[in-house]
C-alpha positions as CSV (number, residue, x, y, z in Angstrom):
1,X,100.2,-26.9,51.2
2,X,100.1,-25.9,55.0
3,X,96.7,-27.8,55.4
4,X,98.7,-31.4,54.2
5,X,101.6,-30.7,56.2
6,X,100.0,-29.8,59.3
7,X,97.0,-31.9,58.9
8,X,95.8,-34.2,62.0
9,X,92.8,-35.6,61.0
10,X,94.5,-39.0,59.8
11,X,97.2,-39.8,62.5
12,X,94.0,-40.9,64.8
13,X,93.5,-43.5,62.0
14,X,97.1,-44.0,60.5
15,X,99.7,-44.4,63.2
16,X,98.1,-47.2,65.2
17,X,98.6,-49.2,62.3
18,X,101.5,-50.5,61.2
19,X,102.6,-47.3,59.8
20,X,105.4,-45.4,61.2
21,X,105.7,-41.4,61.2
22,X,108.6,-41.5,58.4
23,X,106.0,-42.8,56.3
24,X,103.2,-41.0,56.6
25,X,105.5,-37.9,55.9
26,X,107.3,-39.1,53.5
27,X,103.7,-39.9,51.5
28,X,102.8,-36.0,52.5
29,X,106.3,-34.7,51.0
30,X,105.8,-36.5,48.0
31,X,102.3,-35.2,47.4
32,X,103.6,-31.9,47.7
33,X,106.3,-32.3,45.3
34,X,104.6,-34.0,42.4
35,X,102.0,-31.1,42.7
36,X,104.5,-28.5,42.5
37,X,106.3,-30.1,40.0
38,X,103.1,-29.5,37.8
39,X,103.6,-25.8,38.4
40,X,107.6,-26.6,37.8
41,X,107.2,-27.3,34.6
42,X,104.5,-25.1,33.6
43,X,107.1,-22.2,34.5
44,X,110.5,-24.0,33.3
45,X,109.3,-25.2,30.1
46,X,110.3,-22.6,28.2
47,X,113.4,-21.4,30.0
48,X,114.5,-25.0,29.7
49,X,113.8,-25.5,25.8
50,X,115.6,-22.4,25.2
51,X,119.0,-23.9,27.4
52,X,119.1,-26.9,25.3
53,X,118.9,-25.1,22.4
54,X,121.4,-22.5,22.8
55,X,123.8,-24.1,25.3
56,X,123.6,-27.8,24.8
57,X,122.8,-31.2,26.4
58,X,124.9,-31.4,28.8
59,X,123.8,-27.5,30.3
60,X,120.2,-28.4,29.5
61,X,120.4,-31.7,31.6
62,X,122.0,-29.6,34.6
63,X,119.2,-26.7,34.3
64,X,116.8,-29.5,35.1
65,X,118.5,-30.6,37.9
66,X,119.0,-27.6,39.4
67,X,115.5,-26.3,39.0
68,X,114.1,-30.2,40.7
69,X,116.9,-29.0,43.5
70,X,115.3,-25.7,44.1
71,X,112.2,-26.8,44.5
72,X,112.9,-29.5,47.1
73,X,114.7,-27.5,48.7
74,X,112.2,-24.4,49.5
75,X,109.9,-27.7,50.5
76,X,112.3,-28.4,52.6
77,X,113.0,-24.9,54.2
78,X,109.4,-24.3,54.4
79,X,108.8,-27.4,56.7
80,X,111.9,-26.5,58.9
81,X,109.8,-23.1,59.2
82,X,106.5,-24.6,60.3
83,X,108.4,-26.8,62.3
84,X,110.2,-24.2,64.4
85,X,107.0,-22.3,64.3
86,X,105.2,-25.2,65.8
87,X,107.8,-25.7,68.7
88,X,106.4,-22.0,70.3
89,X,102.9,-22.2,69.2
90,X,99.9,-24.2,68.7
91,X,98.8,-25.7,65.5
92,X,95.8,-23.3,65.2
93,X,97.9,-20.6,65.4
94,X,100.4,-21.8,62.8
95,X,97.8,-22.3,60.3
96,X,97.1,-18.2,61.0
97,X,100.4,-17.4,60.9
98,X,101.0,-19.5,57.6
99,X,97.5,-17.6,56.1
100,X,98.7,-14.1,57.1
101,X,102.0,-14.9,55.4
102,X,100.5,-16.2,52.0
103,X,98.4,-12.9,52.4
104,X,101.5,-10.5,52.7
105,X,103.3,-12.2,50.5
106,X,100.7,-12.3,47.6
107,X,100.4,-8.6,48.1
108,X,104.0,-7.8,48.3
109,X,104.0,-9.8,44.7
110,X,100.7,-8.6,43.2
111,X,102.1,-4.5,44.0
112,X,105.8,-5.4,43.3
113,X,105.2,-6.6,39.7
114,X,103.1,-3.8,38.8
115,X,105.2,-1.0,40.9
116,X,108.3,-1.9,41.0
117,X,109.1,-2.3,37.6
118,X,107.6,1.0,36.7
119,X,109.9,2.8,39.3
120,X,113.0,1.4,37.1
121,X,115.0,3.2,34.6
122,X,116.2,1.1,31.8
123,X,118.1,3.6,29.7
124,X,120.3,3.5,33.0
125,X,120.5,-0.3,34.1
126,X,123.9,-1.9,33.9
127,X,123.9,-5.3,33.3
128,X,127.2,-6.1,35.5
129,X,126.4,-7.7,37.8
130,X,129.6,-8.6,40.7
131,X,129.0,-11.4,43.4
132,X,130.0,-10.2,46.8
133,X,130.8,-12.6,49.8
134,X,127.6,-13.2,51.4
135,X,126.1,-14.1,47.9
136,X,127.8,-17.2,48.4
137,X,125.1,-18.1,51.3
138,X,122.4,-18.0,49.1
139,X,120.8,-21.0,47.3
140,X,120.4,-19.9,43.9
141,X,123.5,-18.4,43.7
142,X,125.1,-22.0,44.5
143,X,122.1,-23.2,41.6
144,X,123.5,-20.6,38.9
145,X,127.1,-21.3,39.4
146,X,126.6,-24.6,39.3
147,X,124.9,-24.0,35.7
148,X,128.2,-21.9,35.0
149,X,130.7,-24.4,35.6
150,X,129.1,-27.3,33.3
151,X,128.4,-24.6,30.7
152,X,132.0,-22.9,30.3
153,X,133.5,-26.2,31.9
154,X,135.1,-23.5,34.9
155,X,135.4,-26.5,37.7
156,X,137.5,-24.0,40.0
157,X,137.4,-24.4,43.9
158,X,134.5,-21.6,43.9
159,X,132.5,-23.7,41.2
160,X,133.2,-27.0,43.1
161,X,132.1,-25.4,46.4
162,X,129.0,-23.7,45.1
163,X,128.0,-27.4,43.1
164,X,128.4,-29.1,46.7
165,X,126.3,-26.8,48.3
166,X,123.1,-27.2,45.7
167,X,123.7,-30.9,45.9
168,X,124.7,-31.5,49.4
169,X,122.1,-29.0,51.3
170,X,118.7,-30.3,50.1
171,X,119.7,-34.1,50.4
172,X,121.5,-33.1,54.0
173,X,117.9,-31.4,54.9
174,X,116.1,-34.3,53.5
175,X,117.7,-37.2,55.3
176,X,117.9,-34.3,58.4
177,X,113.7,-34.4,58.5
178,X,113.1,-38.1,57.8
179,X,115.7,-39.7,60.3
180,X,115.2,-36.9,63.1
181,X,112.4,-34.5,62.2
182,X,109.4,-36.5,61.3
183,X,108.8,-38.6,64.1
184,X,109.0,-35.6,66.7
185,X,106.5,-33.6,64.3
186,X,103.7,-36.2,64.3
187,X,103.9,-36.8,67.9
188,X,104.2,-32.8,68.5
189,X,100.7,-32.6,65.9
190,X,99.3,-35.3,67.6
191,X,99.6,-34.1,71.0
192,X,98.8,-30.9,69.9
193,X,95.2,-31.7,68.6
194,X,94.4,-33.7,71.8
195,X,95.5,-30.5,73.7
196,X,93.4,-28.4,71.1
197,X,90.6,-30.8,71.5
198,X,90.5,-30.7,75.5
199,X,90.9,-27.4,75.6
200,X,88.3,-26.0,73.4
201,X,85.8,-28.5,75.5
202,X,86.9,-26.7,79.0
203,X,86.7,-23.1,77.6
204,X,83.1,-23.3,76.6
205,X,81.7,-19.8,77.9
206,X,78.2,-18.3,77.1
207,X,79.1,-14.8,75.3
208,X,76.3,-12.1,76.3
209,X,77.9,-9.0,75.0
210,X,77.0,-7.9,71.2
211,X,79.1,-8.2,68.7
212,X,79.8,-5.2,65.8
213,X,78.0,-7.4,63.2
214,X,74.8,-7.9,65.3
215,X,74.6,-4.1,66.5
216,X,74.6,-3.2,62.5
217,X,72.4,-5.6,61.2
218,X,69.8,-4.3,63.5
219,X,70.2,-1.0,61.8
220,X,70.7,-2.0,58.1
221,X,68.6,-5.0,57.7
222,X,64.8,-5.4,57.9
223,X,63.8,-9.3,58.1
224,X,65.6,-11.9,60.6
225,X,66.6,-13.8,57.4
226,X,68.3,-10.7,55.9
227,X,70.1,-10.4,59.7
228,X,71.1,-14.2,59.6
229,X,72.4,-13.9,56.2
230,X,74.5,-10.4,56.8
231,X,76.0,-11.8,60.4
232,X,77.2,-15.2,58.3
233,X,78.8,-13.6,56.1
234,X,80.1,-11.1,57.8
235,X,81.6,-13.8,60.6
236,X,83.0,-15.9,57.4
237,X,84.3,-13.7,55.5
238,X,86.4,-12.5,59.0
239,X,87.7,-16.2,60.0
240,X,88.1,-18.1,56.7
241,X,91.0,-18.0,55.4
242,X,90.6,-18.8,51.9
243,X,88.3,-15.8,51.3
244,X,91.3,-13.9,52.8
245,X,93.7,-15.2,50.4
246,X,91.7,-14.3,47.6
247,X,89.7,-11.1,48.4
248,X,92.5,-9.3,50.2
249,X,95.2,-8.8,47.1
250,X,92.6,-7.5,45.0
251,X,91.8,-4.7,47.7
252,X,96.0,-3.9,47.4
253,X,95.4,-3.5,43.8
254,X,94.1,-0.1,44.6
255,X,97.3,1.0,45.8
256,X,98.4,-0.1,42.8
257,X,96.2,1.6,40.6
258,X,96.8,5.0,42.6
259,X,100.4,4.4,41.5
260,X,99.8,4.1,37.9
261,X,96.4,6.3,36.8
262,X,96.9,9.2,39.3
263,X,100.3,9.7,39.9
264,X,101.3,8.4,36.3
265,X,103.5,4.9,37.5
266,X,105.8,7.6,39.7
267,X,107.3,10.0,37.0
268,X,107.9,13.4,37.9
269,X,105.5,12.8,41.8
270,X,106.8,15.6,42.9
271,X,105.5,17.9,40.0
272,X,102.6,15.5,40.0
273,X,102.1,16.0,43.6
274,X,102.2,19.9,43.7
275,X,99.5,20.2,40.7
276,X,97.4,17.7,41.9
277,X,94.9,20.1,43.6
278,X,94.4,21.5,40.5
279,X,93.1,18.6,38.6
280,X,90.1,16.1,38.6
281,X,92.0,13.4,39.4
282,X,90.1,12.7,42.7
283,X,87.4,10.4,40.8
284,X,90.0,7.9,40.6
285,X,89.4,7.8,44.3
286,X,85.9,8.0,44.3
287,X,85.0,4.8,42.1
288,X,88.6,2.7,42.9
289,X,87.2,0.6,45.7
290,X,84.1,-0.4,43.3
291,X,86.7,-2.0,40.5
292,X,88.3,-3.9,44.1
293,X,84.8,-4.9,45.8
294,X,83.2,-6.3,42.7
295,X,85.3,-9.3,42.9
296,X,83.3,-10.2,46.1
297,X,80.1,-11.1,44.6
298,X,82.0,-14.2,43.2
299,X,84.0,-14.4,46.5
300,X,80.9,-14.8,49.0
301,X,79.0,-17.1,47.2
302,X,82.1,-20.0,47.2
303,X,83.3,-21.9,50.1
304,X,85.0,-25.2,50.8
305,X,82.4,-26.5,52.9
306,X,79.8,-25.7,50.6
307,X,77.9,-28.6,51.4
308,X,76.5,-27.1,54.6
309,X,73.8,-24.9,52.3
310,X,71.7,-27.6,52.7
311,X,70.5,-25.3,55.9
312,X,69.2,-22.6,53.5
313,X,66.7,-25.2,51.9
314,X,65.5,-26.6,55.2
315,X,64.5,-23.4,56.7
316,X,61.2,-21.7,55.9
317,X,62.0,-18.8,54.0
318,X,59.9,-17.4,51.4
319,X,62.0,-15.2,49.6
320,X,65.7,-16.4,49.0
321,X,66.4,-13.0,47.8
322,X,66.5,-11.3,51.2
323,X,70.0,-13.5,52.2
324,X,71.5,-12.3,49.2
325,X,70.7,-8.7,50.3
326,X,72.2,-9.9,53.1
327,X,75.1,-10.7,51.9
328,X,75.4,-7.6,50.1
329,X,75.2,-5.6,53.0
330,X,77.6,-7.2,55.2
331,X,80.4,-6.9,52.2
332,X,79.4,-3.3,51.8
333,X,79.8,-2.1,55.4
334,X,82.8,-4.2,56.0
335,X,84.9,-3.4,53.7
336,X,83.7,-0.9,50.8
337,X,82.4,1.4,53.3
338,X,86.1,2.0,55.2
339,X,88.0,2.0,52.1
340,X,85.4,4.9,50.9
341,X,86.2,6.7,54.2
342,X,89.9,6.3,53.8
343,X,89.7,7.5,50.4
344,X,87.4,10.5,50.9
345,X,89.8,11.3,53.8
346,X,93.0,11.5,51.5
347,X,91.1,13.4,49.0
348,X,89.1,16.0,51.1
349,X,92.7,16.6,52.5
350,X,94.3,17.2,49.2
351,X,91.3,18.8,47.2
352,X,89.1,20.5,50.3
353,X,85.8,20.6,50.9
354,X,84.8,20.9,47.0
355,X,85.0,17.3,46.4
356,X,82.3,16.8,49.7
357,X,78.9,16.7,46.8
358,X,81.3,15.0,44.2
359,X,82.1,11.5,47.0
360,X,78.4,11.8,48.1
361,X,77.0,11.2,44.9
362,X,79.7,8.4,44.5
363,X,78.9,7.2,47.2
364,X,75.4,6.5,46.2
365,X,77.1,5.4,42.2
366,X,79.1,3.0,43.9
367,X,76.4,1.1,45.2
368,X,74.5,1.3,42.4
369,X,77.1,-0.2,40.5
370,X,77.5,-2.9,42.9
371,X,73.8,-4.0,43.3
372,X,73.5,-3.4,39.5
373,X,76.4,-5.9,38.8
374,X,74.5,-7.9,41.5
375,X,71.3,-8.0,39.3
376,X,73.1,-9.1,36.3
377,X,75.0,-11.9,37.9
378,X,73.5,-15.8,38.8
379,X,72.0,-15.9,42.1
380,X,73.9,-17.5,44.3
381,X,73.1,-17.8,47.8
382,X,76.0,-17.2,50.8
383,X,79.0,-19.9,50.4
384,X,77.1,-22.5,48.8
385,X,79.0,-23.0,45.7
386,X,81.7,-25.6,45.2
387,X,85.1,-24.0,44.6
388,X,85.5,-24.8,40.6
389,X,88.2,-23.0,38.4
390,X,85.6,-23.2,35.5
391,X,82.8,-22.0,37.5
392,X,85.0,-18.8,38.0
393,X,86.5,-18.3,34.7
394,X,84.3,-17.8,31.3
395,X,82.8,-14.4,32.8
396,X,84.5,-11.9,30.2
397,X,81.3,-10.8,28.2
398,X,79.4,-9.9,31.6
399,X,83.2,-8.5,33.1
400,X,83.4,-6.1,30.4
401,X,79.7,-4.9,30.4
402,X,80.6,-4.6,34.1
403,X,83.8,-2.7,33.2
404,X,81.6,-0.2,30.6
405,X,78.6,0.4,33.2
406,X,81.4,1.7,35.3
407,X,83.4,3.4,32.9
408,X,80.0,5.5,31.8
409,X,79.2,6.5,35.2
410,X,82.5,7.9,35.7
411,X,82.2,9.4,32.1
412,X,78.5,10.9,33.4
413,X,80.4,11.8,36.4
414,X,83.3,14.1,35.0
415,X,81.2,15.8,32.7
416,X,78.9,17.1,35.4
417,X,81.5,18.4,37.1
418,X,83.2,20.0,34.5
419,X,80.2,21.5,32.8
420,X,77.0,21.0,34.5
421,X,77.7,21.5,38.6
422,X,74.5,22.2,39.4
423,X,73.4,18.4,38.2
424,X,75.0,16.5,41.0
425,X,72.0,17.4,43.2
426,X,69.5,16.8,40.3
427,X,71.4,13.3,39.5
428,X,71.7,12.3,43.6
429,X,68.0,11.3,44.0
430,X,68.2,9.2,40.8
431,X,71.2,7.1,41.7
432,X,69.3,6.8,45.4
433,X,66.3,5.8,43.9
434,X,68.4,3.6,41.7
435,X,69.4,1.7,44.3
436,X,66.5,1.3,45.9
437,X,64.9,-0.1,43.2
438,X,68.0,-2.2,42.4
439,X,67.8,-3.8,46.1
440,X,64.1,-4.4,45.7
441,X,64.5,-6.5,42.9
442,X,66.7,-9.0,44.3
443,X,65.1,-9.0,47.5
444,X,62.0,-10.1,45.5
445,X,63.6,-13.4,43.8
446,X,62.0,-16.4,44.5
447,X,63.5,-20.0,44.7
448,X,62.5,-20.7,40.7
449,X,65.4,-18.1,40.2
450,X,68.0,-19.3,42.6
451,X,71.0,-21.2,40.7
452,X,72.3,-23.9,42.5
């Protein structure tokens, strides 16, 4: 909810009327809140029926209102944050700094749950569990022991102290932002965007020098309108940070999967680790960043401002195919391209140089894959779909034919190796050819075929 809090767009229109600051952030905060409450109770439901039933009314009625006082307080908090953020920076570079957060912390989650959990041993976990002094500083210790005392009716000073700290604190930091904090914010937004503003008109400078994107697609694409399409998407994809937020995690998942299929969720690594030369286990690494990449062909063709696409029917292009390819190309050299290097790296350093034909030939499989996938998707052009929840669920039936074509080649794969050697170099001109033929086909589409 960074982009209501720090939004500026209204306070040109808003504040000259007769509408003070406390207001207007008031109406924010409470936006916030009944939004999250949606998610509140979506994830307390349960927890909550289960208190009432097995502890009572009175304990039920106090697990709501601890869990409403939770929440507005880490609203609270998290303003505090952008607020002391926004007294040593800009409001541009808060919005980065709140994007790279979200990032981190969805991949601290996304490998933490899968990881963590694996690394535990259960036949060994106590369940004591002793509060030490500096427990007392944290909020949902003061939440739990407030749900203690009205549930064995303990009302000792500890109880009393912890209850006056989970009620106190978020109506202290409440009043705290409305009576002090709001106005100074709005005026600090507001002065902020005419600095922004002002500044961005003085610092307009001709760049000359080529950029990484425009070097490559001089190299990797054949038609302007396959260079237009790769050096959009490759600039997007690299400032939005939406497409960050949601392609990035799935690109940790290969850590993740590393952890669990090759060296078996951590048990015995250090036997694991000392036979690991000795096995095949370095496909894993050869068609990993193909199960992480795939998620972009949804990815690049969704964009909040998806109502600029207008451009792509304006223009004179004859075949709408070649910005897909262009597309395509940009996400495979940006990001499936390095993660293949890293990954051939740890592997050639592990196995040796046998494994040099066996990532070749994946290479050229990977691709496949992806283009393949490509083919058997809608076309969409570049960022030109609405975000939708229903647009991007409902796929299961062409996800799992996805999941089998690449669960065969990797079958194909590991039987050449273990049988047939020779038949990599037989099998690497098909799976060229392959995608050749693949990248053809969609550079061939005409507008009849484009979904819009």
């Amino acid at each position: 909810f960074s982009s209501v809090l720090l939004d500026t767009t209204d306070i040109q229109i808003i504040l000259p009327k007769p509408v003070n600051s406390k207001t207007l952030f008031v109406a924010r905060l409470v936006h916030i809140l009944v939004y999250l409450l949606q998610f509140t109770i979506a994830l307390a439901i349960f927890p909550i029926v289960f208190i009432f039933i097995q502890y009572g009314l009175v304990t039920g009625l106090v697990s709501v209102v601890t869990i409403l006082l939770t929440v507005a307080f880490a609203v609270f908090l998290t303003y505090l944050l952008y607020a002391l953020i926004l007294q040593f920076s800009n409001e541009e570079k808060v919005k980065d700094i709140v994007g790279y957060f979200q990032i981190f912390m969805t991949v601290f989650f996304a490998i933490g749950f899968q990881v963590i959990p694996r690394l535990i041993d259960f036949h060994e976990l106590s369940a004591m569990f002793e509060l030490q002094w500096y427990s007392y500083f944290l909020p949902p210790v003061w939440m739990a022991l407030m749900l203690d005392a009205f549930n064995t009716g303990n009302f000792d000073s500890i109880h009393l102290g912890m209850i006056a700290c989970a009620v106190i604190f978020p109506l202290l930091t409440f009043w705290l932002m409305v009576k002090y904090l709001a106005p100074s914010f709005a005026k600090k937004l507001a002065a902020l965007n005419t600095d922004n503003s002002q500044q961005k008109t003085d610092n307009i400078t001709v760049q000359k020098t080529t950029t990484i994107s425009e070097k490559l697609s001089a190299v990797f694409c054949r038609t302007k309108t396959e260079i237009g399409s790769f050096e959009t998407v490759w600039k997007i994809t690299g400032r939005d940070k939406n497409f960050k937020l949601q392609f990035y995690p799935s690109l940790a998942y290969m850590l993740v999967f590393v952890f669990i299929f090759v060296f078996k969720s951590g048990r015995n690594a250090e036997s694991l680790w000392r036979d690991l030369p000795t096995t095949k286990m370095f496909l894993f690494f050869v068609y990993l960043p193909m199960f992480s990449i795939a998620n972009s062909l949804v990815f690049i063709t969704i964009h909040e401002n998806f109502q600029a696409s207008w451009i792509y029917q304006s223009t004179p292009v004859a075949k709408p195919g070649y910005l897909i390819t262009g597309a395509l190309k940009a996400v495979l050299l940006k990001f499936f391209i390095l993660i293949y290097l890293s990954l051939f790296a740890f592997a050639f350093f592990v196995w040796g140089v046998g494994i040099i034909d066996d990532f070749v030939l994946g290479f050229f499989n990977n691709i496949f894959i992806f283009l393949l996938m490509a083919n058997l998707s809608d076309y969409y052009l570049p960022f030109s779909r609405q975000p939708n929840t229903k647009q991007q669920s409902g796929k299961f039936v062409q996800a799992f034919l996805q999941m089998l074509i690449i669960a065969a080649l990797v079958g194909l794969h590991y039987l050449i190796i273990i049988k047939y050697t020779w038949l990599t170099f037989c099998v690497l001109p098909l799976s060229i050819a392959g995608c050749f033929l693949l990248l053809k086909r969609i550079q061939q589409i005409t507008w009849l075929k484009i979904s819009f």
